[in-house]
DOMAR-178402 format. One line per 4 residues: for each residue x, y, z of C-alpha. Coordinates in nm, 3 decimals, padded with zeros to 5 digits. Layout:
N
X:Y:Z ~ ...
***
This chain:
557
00.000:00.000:00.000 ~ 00.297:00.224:00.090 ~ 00.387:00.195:-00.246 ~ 00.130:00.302:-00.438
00.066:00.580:-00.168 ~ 00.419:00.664:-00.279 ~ 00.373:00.630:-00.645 ~ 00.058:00.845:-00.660
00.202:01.128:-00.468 ~ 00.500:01.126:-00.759 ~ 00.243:01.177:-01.048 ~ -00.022:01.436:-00.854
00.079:01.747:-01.008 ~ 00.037:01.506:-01.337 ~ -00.317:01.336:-01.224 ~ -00.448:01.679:-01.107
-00.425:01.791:-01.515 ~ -00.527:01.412:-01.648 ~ -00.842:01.374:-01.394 ~ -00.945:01.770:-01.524
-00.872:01.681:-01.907 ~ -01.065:01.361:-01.887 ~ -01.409:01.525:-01.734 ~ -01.375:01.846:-01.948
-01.327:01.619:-02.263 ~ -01.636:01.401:-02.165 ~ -01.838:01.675:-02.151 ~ -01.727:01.833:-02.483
-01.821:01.500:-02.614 ~ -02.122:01.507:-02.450 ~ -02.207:01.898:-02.583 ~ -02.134:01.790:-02.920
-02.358:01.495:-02.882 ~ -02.628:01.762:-02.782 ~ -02.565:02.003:-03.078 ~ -02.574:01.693:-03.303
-02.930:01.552:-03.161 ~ -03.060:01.953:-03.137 ~ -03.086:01.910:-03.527 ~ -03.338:01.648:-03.568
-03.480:01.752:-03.244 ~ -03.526:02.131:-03.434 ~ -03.677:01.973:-03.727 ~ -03.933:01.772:-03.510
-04.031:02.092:-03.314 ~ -03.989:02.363:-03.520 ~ -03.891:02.747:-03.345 ~ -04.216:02.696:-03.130
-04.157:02.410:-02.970 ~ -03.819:02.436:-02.927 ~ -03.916:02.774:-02.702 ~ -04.172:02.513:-02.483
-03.821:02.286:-02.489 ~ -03.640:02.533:-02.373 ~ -03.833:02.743:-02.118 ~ -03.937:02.418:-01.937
-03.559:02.320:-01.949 ~ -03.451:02.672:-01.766 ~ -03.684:02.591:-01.511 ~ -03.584:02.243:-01.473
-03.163:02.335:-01.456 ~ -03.280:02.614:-01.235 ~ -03.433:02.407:-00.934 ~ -03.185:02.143:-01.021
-02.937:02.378:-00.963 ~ -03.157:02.481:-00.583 ~ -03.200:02.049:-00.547 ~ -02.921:01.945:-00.701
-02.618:02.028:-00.842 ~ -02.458:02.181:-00.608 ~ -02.381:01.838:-00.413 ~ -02.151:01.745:-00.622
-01.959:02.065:-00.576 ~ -01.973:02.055:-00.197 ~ -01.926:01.690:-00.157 ~ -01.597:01.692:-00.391
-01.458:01.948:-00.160 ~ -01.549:01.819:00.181 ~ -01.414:01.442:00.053 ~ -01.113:01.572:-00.092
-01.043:01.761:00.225 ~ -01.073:01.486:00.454 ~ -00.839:01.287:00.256 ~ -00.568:01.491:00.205
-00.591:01.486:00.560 ~ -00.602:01.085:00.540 ~ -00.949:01.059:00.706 ~ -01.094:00.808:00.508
-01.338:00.729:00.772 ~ -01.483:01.042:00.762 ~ -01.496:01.073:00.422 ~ -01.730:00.816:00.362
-01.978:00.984:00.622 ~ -02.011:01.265:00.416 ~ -02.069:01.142:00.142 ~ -02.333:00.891:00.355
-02.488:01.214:00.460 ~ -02.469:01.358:00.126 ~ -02.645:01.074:-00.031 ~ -02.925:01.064:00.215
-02.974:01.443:00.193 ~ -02.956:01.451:-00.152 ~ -03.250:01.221:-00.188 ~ -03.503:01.346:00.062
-03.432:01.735:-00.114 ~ -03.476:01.606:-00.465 ~ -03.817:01.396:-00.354 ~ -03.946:01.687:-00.221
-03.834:01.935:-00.520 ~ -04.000:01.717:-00.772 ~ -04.339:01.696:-00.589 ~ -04.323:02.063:-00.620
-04.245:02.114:-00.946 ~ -04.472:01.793:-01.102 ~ -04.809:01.957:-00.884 ~ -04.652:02.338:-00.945
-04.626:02.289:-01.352 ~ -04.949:02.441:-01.438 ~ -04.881:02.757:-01.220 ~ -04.541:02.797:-01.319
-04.613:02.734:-01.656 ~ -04.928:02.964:-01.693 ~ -04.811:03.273:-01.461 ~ -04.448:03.300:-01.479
-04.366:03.209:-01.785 ~ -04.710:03.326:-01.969 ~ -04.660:03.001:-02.174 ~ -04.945:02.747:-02.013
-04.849:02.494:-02.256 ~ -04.477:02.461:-02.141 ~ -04.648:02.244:-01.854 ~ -04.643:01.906:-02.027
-04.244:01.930:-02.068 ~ -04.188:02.107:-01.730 ~ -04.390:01.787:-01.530 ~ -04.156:01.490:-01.715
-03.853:01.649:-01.645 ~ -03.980:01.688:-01.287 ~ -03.948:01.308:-01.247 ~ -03.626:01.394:-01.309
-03.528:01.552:-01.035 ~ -03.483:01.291:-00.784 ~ -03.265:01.097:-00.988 ~ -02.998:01.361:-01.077
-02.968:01.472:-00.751 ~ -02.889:01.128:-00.590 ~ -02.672:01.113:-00.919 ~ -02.477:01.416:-00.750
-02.360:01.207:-00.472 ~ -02.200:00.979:-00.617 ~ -02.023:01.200:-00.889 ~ -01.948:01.425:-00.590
-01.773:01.139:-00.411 ~ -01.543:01.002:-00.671 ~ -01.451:01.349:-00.769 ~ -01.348:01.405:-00.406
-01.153:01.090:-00.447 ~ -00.984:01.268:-00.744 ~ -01.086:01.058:-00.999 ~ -01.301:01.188:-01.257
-01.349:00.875:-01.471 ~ -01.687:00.770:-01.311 ~ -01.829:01.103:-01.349 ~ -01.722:01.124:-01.701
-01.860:00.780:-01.825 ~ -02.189:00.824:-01.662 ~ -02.240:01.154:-01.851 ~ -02.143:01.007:-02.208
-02.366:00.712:-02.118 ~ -02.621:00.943:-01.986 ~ -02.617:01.141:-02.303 ~ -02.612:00.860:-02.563
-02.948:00.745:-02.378 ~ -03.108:01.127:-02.362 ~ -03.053:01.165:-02.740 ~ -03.214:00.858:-02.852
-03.523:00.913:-02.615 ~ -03.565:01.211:-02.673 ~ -03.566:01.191:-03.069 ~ -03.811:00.900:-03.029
-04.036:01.087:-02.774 ~ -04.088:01.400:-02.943 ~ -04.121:01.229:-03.254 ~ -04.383:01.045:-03.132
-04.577:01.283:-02.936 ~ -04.613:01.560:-03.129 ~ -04.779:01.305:-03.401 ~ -05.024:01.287:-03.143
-05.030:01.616:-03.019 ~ -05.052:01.727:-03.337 ~ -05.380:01.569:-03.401 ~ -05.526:01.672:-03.078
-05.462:02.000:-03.135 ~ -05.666:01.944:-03.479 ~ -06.015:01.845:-03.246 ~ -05.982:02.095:-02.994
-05.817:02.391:-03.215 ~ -05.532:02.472:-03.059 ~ -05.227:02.460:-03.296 ~ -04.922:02.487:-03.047
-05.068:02.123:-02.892 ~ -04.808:01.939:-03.141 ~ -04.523:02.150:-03.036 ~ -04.611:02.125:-02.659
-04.646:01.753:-02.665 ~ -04.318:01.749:-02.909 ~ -04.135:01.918:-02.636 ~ -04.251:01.711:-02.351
-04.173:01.393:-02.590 ~ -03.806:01.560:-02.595 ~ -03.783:01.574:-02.217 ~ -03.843:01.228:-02.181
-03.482:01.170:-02.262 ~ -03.356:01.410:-02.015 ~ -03.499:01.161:-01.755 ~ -03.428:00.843:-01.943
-03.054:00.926:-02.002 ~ -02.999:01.000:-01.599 ~ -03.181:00.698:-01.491 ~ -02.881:00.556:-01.708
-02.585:00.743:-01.537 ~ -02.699:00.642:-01.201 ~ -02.723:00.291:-01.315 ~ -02.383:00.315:-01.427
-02.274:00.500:-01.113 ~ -02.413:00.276:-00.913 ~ -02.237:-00.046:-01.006 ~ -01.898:00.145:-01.050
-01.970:00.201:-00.660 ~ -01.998:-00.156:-00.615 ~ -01.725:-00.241:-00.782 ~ -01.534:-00.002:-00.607
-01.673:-00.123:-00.279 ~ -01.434:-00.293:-00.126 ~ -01.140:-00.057:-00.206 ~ -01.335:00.188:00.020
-01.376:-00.034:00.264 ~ -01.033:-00.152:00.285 ~ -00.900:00.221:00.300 ~ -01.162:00.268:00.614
-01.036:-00.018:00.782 ~ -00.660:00.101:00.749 ~ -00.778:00.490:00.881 ~ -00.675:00.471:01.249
-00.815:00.834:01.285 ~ -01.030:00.755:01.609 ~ -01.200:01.071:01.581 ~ -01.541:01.009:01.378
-01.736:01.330:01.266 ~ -02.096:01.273:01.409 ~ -02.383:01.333:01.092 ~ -02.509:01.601:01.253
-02.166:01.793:01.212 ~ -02.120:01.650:00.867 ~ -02.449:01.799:00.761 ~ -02.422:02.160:00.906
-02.050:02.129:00.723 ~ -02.253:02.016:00.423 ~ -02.534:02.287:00.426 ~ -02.272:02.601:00.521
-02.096:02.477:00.182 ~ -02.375:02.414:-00.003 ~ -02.543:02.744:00.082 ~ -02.322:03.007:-00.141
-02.274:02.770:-00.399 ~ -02.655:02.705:-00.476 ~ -02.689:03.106:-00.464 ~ -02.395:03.133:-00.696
-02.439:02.866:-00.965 ~ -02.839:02.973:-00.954 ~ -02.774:03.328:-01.027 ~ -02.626:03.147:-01.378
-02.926:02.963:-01.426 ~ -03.192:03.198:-01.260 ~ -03.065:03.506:-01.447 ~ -03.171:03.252:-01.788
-03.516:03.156:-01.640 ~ -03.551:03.551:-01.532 ~ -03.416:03.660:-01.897 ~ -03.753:03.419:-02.047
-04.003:03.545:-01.833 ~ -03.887:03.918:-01.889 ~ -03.854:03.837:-02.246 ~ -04.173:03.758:-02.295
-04.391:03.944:-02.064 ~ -04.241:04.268:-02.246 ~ -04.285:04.121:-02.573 ~ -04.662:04.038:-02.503
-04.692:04.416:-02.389 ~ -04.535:04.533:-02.739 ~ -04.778:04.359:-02.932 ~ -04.630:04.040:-03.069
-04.797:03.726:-03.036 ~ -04.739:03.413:-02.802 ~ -04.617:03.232:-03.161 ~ -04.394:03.476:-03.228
-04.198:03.536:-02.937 ~ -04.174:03.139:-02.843 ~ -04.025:03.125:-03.170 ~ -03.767:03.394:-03.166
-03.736:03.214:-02.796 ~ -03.651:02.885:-02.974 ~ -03.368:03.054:-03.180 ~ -03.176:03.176:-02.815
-03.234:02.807:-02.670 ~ -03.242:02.540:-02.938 ~ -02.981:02.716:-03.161 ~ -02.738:03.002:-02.994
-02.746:02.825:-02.679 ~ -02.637:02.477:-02.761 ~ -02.349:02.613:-02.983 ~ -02.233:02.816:-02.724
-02.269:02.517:-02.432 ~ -01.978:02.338:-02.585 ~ -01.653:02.552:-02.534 ~ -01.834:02.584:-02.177
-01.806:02.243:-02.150 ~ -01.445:02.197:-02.088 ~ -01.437:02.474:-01.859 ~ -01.680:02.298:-01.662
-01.452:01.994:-01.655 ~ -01.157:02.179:-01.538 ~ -01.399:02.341:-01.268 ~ -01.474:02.023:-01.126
-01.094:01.902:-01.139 ~ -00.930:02.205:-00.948 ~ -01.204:02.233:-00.667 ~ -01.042:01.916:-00.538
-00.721:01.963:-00.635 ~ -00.751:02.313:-00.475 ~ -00.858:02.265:-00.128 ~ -00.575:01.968:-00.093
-00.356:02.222:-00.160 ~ -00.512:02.493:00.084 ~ -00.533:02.210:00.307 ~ -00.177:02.164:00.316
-00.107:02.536:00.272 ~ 00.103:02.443:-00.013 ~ 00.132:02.837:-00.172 ~ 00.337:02.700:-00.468
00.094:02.438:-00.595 ~ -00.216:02.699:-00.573 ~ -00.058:02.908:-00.757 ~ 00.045:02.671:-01.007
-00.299:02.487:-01.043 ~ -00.479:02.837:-01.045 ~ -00.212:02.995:-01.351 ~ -00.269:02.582:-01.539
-00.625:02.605:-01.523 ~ -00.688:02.920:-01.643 ~ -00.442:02.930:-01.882 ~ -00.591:02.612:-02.031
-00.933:02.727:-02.038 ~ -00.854:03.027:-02.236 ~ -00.680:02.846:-02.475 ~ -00.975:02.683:-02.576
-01.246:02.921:-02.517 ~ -01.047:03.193:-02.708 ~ -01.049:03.028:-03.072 ~ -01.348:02.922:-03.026
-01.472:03.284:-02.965 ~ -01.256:03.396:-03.293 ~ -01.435:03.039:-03.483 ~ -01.755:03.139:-03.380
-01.736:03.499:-03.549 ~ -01.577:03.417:-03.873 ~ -01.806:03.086:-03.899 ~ -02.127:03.203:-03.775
-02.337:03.145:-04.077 ~ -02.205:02.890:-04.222 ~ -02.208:02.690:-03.919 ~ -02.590:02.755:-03.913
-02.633:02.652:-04.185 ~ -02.375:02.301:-04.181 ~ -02.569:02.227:-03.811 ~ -02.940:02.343:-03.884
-02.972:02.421:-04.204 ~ -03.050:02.779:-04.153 ~ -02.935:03.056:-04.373 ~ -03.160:03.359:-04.221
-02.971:03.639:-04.087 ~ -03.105:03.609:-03.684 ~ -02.910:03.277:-03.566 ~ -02.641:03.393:-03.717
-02.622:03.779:-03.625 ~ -02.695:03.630:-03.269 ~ -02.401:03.362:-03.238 ~ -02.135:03.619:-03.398
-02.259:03.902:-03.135 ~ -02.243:03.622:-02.829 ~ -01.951:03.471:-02.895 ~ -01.750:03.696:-02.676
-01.939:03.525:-02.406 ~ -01.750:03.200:-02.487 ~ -01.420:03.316:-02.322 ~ -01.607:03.548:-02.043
-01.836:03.277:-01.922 ~ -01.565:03.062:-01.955 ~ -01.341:03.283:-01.692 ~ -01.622:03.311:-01.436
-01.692:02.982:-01.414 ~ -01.288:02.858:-01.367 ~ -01.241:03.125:-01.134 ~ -01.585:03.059:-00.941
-01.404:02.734:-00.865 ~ -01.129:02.851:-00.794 ~ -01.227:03.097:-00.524 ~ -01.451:02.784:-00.409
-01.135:02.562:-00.370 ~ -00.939:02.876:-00.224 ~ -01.270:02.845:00.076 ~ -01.349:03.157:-00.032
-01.702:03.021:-00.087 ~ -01.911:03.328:-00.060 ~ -01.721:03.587:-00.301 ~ -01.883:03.409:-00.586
-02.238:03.445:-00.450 ~ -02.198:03.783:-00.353 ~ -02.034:03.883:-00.708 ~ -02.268:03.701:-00.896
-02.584:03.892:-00.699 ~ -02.396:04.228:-00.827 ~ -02.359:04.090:-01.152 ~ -02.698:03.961:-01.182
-02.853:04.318:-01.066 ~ -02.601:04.504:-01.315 ~ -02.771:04.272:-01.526 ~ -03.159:04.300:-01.487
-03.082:04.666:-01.549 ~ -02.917:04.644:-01.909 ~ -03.163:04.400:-02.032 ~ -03.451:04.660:-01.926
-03.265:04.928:-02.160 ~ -03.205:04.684:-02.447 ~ -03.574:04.540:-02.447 ~ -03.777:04.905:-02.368
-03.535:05.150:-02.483 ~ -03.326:05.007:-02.743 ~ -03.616:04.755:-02.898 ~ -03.325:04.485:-02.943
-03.609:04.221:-02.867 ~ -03.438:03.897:-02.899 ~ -03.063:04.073:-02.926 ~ -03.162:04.206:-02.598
-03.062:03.868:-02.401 ~ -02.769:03.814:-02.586 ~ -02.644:04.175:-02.503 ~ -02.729:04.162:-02.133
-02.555:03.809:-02.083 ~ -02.233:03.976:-02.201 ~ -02.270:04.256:-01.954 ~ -02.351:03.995:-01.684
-02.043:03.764:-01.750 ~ -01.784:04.081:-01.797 ~ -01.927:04.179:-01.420 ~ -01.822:03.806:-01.291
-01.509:03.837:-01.507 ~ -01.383:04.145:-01.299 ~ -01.516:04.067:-00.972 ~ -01.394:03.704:-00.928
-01.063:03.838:-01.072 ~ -01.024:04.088:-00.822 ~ -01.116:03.829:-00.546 ~ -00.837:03.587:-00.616
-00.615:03.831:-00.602 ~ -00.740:03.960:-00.238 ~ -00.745:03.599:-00.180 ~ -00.455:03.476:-00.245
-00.181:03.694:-00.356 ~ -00.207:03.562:-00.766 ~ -00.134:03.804:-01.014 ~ -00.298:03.744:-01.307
-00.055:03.606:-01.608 ~ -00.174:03.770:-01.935 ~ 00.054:03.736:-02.190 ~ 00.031:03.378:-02.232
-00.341:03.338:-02.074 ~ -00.446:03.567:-02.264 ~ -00.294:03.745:-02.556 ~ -00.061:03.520:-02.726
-00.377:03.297:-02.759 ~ -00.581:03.600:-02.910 ~ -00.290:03.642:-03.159 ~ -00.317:03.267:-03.244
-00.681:03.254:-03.315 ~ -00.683:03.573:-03.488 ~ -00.394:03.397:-03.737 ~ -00.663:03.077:-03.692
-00.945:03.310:-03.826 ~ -00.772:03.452:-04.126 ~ -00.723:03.102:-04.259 ~ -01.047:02.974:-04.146
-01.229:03.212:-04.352 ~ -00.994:03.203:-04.640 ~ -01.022:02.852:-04.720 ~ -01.453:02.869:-04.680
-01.429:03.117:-04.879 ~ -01.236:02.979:-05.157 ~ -01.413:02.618:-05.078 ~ -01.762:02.782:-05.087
-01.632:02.927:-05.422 ~ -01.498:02.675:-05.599 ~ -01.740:02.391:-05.488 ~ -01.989:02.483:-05.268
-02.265:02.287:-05.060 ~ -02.312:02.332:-04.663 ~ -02.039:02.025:-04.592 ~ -01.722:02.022:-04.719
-01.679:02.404:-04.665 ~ -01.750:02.412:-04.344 ~ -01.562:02.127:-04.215 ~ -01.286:02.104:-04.384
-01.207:02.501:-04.263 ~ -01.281:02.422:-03.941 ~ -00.992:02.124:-03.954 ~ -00.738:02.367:-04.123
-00.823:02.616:-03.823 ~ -00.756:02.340:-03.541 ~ -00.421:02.264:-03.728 ~ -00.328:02.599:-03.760
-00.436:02.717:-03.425 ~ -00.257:02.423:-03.267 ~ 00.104:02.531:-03.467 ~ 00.092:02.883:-03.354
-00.016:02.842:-02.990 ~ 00.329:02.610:-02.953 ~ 00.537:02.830:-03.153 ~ 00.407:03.170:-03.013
00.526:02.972:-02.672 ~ 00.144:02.962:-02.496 ~ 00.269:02.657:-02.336 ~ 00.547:02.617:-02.120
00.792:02.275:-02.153 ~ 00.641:02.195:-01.778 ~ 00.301:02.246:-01.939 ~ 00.317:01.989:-02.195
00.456:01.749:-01.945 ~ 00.227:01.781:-01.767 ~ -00.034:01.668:-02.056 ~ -00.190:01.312:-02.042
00.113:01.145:-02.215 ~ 00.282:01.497:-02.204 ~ 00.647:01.378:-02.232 ~ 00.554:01.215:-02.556
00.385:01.533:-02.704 ~ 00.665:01.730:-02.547 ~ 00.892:01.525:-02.756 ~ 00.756:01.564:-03.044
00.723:01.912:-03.023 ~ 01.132:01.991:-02.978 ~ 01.207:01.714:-03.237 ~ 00.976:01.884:-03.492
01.148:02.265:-03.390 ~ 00.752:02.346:-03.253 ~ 00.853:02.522:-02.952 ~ 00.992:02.847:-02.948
01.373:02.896:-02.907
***
C-alpha cells in the first residue's frame, strides 16, 4: 500500500491535469452529442416548440441547480479535504450524509415542481403549454440529484473517470429518447390540437416527448454510477479499515458542514441559471406588452435556446470539466497550505481554459453562418447575427466559471455568491434598456448576458487576487492565444471562402475550414510559446507530445 501511496504522490501534479482533461473532454463530447441531436430535435419541433423545450428546461436546470447540483460541488470538496488529511473514515460519512440528503431534497423538489407545472407554466412564464415538458422532467429531479452524490464522491476521491462515463452514457441514452419521444408525441399532439383547435398542442407535446430523454438518459448514469460504486466497494472499505483516525465526525456535524458549503454555492451557480429563467419570463412578458404574439416570441425564444445556446454550451463544456478538477485539487492544496501548488494549479487552469475558449470565440465569429447553416440548415440572418454578437461570451463565461471554482477551492465560498448577486442586478438593469429603450427584442438577451459575464469576469478576478496573492498572467493566458486565433481566423475564412467558391454545398466548406483552423491554431499556440515545456509534461502522455514538439522545432527557441 505504501507503495502506491508513494507512487501516486509522484504523479499528482500530473493526475491533477489528467483527472481535469478527462471530465472536461467528456463533456465536450457530450455537448457535441447535444448540438448533433438539437438538429433532428429542431426539425421535429420547429422554433415553437423548441421555445416550450427550452423554457421548461430553464426551469428544470434552475431548481436542479436549488436540489441538485450543487452536491456534487460541496461533496468533492469536503471528501477531498478529509483525505488529504487521510481521514478516510470520515470521508465516507459525508458522502453517507450527502447521499441521504440529496434524496429526501430532490423527492421533495419534484413533488413541487410535477403539482406546481401548471402555475409555473401559466403565470411565470405566460406560456401554459410549457407544462407538459416542465412535469416529465420533474421526475427527473430525484434521480440527478442522488446522481450528485455519487459523482461528488469520486470526484473528491480525485478521480473523474466515473463522473465522465456516466455523462457520455447518460447522453447517448437522452438523445435517442428524446428523438423517439418527441417524434412520437407531437404526431399525437398534433392531431389533438386538430379536435380541440389549438395549434401549439403538437409542439407542446413534441417538447414534452423531448424531455423524456432528459430523464431516461440519468436513470442511465446512475445505473452506471451505481455499479462502478460496487465495484469499487471494497477498495473503500479496505482504505476505512486502514484509517486509524479515532475521531469520527458525528452526521449532525457533517451535515451543518454540508449545508454552510452548499449554501453560497446554490446562490452562486443559480444566479447562472436563474438570471436565464428571469431573462424568459422578462422576455416575454415585455414582448406580449409590445404587441407580438405568443407564436412569435416562443419562436424567436426557440432561436436563443435550441440554436445560440447549444453552440455556445460546448466551449463551456471543458471549462466545466476543469472546474470540477481544481475544486479538489484546490482545497488539498489549501489544506496543506502548499502556496506554490495553488498558484500553479490556479495559472494551469486558467491558462488552459482560455486556450480553448479563445479560438473558439474567434471560430464562432468568422463561422457564424455557415455553421448555421452546416448544423441546422438555416441561412436567415437572426441565428447567425446572434451567435457572432455572443460569442464573446464563450471566453467570459468561460473565466467566471474557472475562477468561481477557484475561489470555491481557495474556501473563499461566498465571493462568488456575492459577485454574482452584483452581476446579476447590473444585469436586470441592461436588459430593461435593451428590451424598452433600445427595442433589441431577442438581441436584448444576448447583449445583457455579455454585460452579466464581464461583471463576474472582474469581480472574481479581483477576489483571487485579495485571496490569495495571484497576479494574473496575461501574456500567455491571454494574448498570445488572441494572436493565435486571430492567425486561426484569417485562414479559417480564407479557405470557406475559396471552398464555398470553388465547390460549394453546406459540408465540405464548413468542415474542412474548421480542420485547417484546429491545425493551424494548434502550430501557432506552440510556436508563439502559450505553453510552457512543464506544461506539456504535464499533458496526459505529455512527455511524448513534449517530444515531439522539440524534435519537430515546434517550440519556441
Amino acid at each position: 500500500m505504501s507503495e502506491i501511496q508513494g507512487r501516486r504522490r509522484k504523479v499528482k501534479k500530473d493526475d491533477f491535469l489528467m483527472q481535469g482533461m478527462i471530465l472536461a473532454v467528456a463533456m465536450v463530447l457530450t455537448k457535441v452529442i447535444g448540438v448533433v441531436y438539437r438538429i433532428p430535435l429542431t426539425n421535429i419541433l420547429g422554433d415553437e416548440g423548441n421555445g416550450f423545450y427550452g423554457y421548461a428546461y430553464e426551469v428544470y436546470a434552475m431548481t436542479l441547480m436549488l436540489s441538485s447540483l450543487s452536491i456534487p460541488t460541496a461533496v468533492s470538496k469536503l471528501v477531498a479535504a478529509r483525505v488529504a488529511m487521510r481521514q478516510r473514515r470520515n470521508a465516507f460519512r459525508v458522502f453517507t450524509c450527502a447521499f441521504v440528503f440529496s434524496a429526501v431534497i430532490g423527492v421533495l423538489v419534484a413533488v413541487l415542481i410535477f403539482f406546481g407545472a401548471d402555475v409555473i407554466s401559466t403565470n411565470m412564464m405566460k406560456s401554459p403549454l410549457s407544462a407538459y415538458a416542465l412535469r416529465v422532467l420533474a421526475t427527473g429531479l430525484f434521480i440527478v440529484a442522488v446522481l450528485g452524490a455519487l459523482r461528488g464522491y469520486f470526484q473528491g476521491l480525485g478521480t473523474m473517470l466515473p463522473t465522465a462515463v456516466s455523462q457520455i452514457i447518460e447522453q447517448i441514452v437522452n438523445v435517442v429518447v428524446s428523438i423517439a419521444g418527441a417524434s412520437i408525441l407531437f404526431n399525437i399532439g398534433a392531431e389533438a390540437g386538430q379536435k380541440s383547435g389549438e395549434e401549439l398542442l403538437g409542439p407542446a407535446y413534441g417538447a414534452a416527448g423531448g424531455t423524456l430523454g432528459t430523464v431516461a438518459g440519468a436513470v442511465s448514469a446512475l445505473l452506471f454510477l451505481g455499479f462502478a460504486f460496487l465495484i469499487y466497494r471494497p477498495v473503500i472499505y479496505r482504505q476505512i479499515r486502514m484509517d486509524h483516525i479515532r475521531k469520527r465526525e458525528s452526521y449532525r456535524r457533517i451535515l451543518r458542514i454540508l449545508l454552510l458549503t452548499i449554501m453560497p454555492v446554490v446562490f452562486s451557480t443559480a444566479i447562472y441559471n436563474i438570471n436565464q429563467i428571469m431573462d424568459l419570463t422578462i422576455f416575454n412578458n415585455i414582448m406580449s406588452a409590445q404587441g407580438y404574439t405568443e407564436k412569435q416570441y416562443m419562436a424567436m425564444q426557440g432561436i436563443f435556446t435550441g440554436k445560440y445556446n447549444p453552440l455556445i454550451n460546448v466551449p463551456l463544456a471543458m471549462a466545466n470539466g476543469l472546474a470540477a478538477s481544481v475544486i479538489p485539487s484546490l482545497t488539498a492544496a489549501v489544506t496543506k497550505r502548499d502556496r506554490k501548488q495553488v498558484y500553479a494549479k490556479i495559472g494551469q487552469t486558467i491558462r488552459f481554459t482560455m486556450v480553448i475558449a479563445i479560438p473558439c470565440f474567434i471560430g464562432f465569429i468568422v463561422l457564424a453562418s455557415p455553421l448555421m447553416v452546416l448544423l441546422f440548415n438555416d441561412d436567415s440572418m437572426t441565428p447567425a447575427v446572434m451567435l457572432a454578437l455572443g460569442a464573446i461570451t464563450v471566453v467570459l463565461y468561460s473565466y467566471s466559471t474557472i475562477s468561481n471554482s477557484i475561489l470555491q477551492g481557495l474556501d473563499e465560498m461566498g465571493t462568488p455568491a456575492k459577485n454574482a448577486g452584483i452581476s446579476l442586478i447590473v444585469h436586470l438593469i441592461a436588459l430593461f434598456i435593451m428590451l424598452v429603450v433600445c427595442k433589441w427584442n431577442i438581441y436584448a438577451l444576448v447583449g445583457s448576458n455579455i454585460v452579466f459575464s464581464l461583471c463576474m469576469c472582474i469581480l472574481n478576478a479581483r477576489a483571487i487576487r485579495r485571496a490569495c496573492g495571484y497576479r494574473q498572467e496575461i501574456d500567455r493566458c491571454f494574448i498570445k492565444p488572441l494572436t493565435a486565433a486571430l492567425i486561426m481566423g484569417m485562414f479559417a475564412y480564407l479557405v470557406h471562402l475559396l471552398l464555398d467558391l470553388a465547390v460549394g454545398g453546406r459540408f465540405l466548406p464548413t468542415t474542412v475550414s474548421i480542420l485547417v483552423a484546429v491545425i493551424v491554431y494548434a502550430f501557432a499556440t506552440l510556436k508563439l510559446g502559450v505553453f510552457t515545456g512543464q506544461d506539456l509534461r504535464d499533458l496526459p502522455q505529455g512527455k511524448k507530445i513534449y517530444r515531439i514538439c522539440r524534435k519537430y522545432h515546434l517550440l519556441p527557441r
